[in-house]
PAVO-82185 format. One record per residue (C-alpha): x, z, y; residue number from 0; residue in three letters. Coordinates in Angstrom, 1 decimal. Layout:
BEGIN
        x        z        y     i    aa
        X        Z        Y   NUM   ALA
...
This chain:
BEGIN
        x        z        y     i    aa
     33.7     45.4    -10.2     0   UNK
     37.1     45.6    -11.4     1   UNK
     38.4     44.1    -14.6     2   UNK
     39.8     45.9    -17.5     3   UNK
     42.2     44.7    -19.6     4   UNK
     43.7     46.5    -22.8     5   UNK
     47.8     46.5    -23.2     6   UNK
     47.0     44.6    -26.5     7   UNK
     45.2     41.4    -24.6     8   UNK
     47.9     41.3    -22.5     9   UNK
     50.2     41.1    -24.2    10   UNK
     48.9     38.3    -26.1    11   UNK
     48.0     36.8    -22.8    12   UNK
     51.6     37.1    -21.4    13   UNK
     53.3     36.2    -24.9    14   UNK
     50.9     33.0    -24.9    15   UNK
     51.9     31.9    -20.9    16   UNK
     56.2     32.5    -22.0    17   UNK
     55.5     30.3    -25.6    18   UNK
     58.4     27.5    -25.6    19   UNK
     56.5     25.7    -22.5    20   UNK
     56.0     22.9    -24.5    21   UNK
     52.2     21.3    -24.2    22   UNK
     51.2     20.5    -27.5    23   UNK
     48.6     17.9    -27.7    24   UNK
     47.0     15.9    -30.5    25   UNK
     49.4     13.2    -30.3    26   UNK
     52.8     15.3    -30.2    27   UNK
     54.1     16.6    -33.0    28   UNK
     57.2     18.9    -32.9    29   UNK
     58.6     17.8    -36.4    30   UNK
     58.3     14.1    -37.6    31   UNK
     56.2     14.6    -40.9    32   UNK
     57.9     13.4    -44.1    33   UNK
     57.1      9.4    -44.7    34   UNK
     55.0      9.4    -47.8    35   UNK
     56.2      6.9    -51.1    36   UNK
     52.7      5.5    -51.0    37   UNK
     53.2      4.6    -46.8    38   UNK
     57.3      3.5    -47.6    39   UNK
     55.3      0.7    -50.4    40   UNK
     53.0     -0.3    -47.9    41   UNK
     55.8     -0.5    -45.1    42   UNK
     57.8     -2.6    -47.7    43   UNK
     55.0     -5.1    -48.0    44   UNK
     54.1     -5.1    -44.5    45   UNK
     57.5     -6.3    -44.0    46   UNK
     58.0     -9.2    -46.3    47   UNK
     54.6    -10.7    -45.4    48   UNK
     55.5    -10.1    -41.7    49   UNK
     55.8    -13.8    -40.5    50   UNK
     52.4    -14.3    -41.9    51   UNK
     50.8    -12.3    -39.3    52   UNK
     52.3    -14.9    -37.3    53   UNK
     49.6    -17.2    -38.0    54   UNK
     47.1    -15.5    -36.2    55   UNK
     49.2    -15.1    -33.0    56   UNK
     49.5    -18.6    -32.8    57   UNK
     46.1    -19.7    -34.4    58   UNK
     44.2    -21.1    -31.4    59   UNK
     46.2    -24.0    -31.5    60   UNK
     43.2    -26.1    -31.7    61   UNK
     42.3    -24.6    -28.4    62   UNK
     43.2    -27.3    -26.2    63   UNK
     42.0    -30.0    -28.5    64   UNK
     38.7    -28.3    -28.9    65   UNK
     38.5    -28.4    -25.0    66   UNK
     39.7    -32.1    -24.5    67   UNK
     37.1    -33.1    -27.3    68   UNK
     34.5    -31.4    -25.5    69   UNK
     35.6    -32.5    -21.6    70   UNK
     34.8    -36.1    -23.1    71   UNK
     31.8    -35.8    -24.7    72   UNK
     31.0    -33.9    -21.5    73   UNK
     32.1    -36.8    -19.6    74   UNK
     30.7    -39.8    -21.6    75   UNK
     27.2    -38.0    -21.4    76   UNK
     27.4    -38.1    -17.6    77   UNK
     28.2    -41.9    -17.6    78   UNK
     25.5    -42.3    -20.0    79   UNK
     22.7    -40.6    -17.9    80   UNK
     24.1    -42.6    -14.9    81   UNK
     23.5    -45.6    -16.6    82   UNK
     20.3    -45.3    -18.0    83   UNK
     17.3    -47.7    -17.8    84   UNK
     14.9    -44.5    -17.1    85   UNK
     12.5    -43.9    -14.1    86   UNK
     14.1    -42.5    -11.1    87   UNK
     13.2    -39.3    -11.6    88   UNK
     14.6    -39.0    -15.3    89   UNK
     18.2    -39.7    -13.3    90   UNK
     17.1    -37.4    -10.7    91   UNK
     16.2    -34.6    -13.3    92   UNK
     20.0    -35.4    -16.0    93   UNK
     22.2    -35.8    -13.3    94   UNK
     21.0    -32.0    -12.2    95   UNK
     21.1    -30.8    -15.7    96   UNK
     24.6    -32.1    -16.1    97   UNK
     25.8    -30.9    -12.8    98   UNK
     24.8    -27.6    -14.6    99   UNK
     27.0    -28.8    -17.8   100   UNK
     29.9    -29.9    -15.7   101   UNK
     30.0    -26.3    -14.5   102   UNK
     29.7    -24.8    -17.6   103   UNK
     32.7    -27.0    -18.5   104   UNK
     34.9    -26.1    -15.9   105   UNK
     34.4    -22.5    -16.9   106   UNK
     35.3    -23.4    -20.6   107   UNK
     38.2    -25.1    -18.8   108   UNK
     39.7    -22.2    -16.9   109   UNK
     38.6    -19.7    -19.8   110   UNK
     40.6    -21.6    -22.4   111   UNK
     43.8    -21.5    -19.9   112   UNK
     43.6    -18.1    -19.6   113   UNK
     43.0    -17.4    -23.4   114   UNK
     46.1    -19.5    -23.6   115   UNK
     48.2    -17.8    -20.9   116   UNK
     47.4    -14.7    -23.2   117   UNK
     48.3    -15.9    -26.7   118   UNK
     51.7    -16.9    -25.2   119   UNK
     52.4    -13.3    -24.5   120   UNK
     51.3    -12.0    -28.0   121   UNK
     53.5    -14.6    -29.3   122   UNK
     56.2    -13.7    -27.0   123   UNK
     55.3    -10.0    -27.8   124   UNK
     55.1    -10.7    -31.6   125   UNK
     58.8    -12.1    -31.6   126   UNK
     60.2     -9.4    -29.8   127   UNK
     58.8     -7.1    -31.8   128   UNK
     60.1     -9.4    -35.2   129   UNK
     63.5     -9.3    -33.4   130   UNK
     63.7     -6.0    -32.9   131   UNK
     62.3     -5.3    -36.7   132   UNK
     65.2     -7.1    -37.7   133   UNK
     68.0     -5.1    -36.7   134   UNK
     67.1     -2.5    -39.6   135   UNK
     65.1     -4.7    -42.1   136   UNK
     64.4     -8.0    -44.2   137   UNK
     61.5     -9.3    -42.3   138   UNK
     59.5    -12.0    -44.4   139   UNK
């Protein structure tokens, strides 16, 4: 079976293949649309209050105190089961139970470095981005 095609759809089909080979997608846009005096205000304001986004880059600073507090209380509760005056098998049964917390803790441990290790980047990422911000405008 052989196809037919009329001179008119190929001609669209050929004019379509030879258009500008640029790929337009969703994201690309071949002219920059005109910024808006409603989005230049909100840029402006954006701008001046700039530094306080900083606070949330840098607001787990109670991070590492949190987890100190906690590796104690972890820590005095184990020398308190220890130490006990209960029936063998009370000691028997807390010391498993805070084997269990002690692992628990050392997960909170390594989860808080990384969460740390992280929020130094976003702060190192948020002043790079500030620096760079500054070049062209007032940055609050």
């Amino acid at each position: 079976m052989k196809m037919k095609f009329s001179q008119d759809n190929l001609n669209r089909i050929i004019s379509l293949l030879n258009e500008d080979d640029k790929k337009r997608t969703v994201f690309s846009n071949d002219e920059p649309q005109p910024v808006s005096l409603e989005e230049k205000q909100s840029f402006a304001e954006a701008i001046r209050s700039y530094s306080q986004l900083g606070e949330v880059m840098y607001g787990r600073k109670n991070l590492k105190e949190s987890v100190e507090r906690i590796t104690k209380m972890v820590e005095t509760a184990k020398r308190m089961i220890s130490e006990s005056d209960g029936d063998v098998v009370d000691k028997v049964s807390g010391s498993r139970h805070m084997k269990y917390v002690d692992s628990a803790l050392t997960e909170l441990q390594k989860s808080a470095n990384e969460v740390m290790i992280q929020e130094r980047r976003m702060a190192a990422a948020y002043e790079d981005i500030a620096e760079g911000l500054r070049k062209y405008y007032d940055v609050g």
